[in-house]
C-alpha positions as CSV (number, residue, x, y, z in Angstrom):
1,X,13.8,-23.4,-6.2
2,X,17.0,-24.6,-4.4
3,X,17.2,-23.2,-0.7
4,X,20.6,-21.5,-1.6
5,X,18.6,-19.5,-4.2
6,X,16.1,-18.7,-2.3
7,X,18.6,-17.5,0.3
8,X,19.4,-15.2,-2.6
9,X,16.3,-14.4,-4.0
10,X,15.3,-12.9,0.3
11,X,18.8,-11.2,0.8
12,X,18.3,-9.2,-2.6
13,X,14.9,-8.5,-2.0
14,X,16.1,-7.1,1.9
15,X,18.2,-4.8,0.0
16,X,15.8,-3.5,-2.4
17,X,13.0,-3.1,0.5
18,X,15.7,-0.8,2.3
19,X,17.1,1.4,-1.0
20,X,13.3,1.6,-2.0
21,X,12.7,3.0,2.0
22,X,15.6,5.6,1.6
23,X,15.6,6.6,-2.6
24,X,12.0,6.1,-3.5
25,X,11.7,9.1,-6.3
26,X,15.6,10.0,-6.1
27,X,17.3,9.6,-9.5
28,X,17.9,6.3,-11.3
29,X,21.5,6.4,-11.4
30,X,21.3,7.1,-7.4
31,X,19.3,4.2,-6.6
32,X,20.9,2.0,-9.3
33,X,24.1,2.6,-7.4
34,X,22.9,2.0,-4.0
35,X,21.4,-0.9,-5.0
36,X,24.8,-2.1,-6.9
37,X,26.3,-1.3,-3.2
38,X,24.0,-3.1,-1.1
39,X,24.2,-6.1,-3.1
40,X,27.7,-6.3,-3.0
41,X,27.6,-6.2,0.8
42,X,25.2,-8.6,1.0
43,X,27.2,-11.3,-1.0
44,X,24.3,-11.5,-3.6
45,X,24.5,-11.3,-7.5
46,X,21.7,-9.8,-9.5
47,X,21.6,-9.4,-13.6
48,X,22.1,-6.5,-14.9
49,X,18.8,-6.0,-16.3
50,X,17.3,-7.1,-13.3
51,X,19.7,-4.0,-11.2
52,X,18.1,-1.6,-14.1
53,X,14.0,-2.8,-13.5
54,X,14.7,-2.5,-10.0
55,X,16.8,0.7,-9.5
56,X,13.7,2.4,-12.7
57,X,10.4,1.2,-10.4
58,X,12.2,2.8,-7.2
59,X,13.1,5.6,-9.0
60,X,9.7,6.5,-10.5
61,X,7.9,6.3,-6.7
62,X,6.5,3.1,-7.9
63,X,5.5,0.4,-4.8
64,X,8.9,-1.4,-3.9
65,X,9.3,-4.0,-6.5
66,X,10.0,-7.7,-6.4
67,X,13.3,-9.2,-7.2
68,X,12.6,-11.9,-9.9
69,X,16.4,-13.1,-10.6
70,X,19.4,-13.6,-9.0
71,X,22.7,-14.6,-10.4
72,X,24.4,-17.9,-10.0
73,X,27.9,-18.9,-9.8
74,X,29.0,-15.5,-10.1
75,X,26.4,-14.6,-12.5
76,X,24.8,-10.9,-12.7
C-alpha cells in the first residue's frame, strides 16, 4: 500500500467513524449524503459502491464499518 493511499484509506475511515457517531440508525439516503459531504471536505475519493456499503452498515445500527477502497486519480 503506497503511503498516499493509506493517507486515503485513514482520512475516509475518520469520516466514516464521525457520520457513523452522529447517523448510526438514521436513514440510508441521510448517512449516504453525509458521508458524500464529509468526503468531499476531506479531499478523499471513495467508489460508489463502497459510499453505498458504508452509508447501508451505518444505517442499519451495525458496528461502524471499515473502509476497504478508496479512489485514485480522481477515481470513486
Amino acid at each position: 500500500m503506497t503511503e498516499q493511499r493509506g493517507e486515503a484509506l485513514e482520512a475516509a475511515q475518520n469520516v466514516v467513524d464521525t457520520v457513523s457517531s452522529y447517523q448510526a440508525g438514521a436513514e440510508t439516503q441521510v448517512v449516504r449524503t453525509e458521508l458524500e459531504s464529509g468526503l468531499r471536505e476531506a479531499g478523499v475519493t471513495v467508489p460508489q459502491g463502497e459510499v453505498e456499503r458504508l452509508a447501508q452498515q451505518i444505517s442499519d445500527g451495525e458496528q461502524t464499518p471499515e473502509v476497504t477502497e478508496v479512489g485514485t486519480d480522481g477515481e470513486g
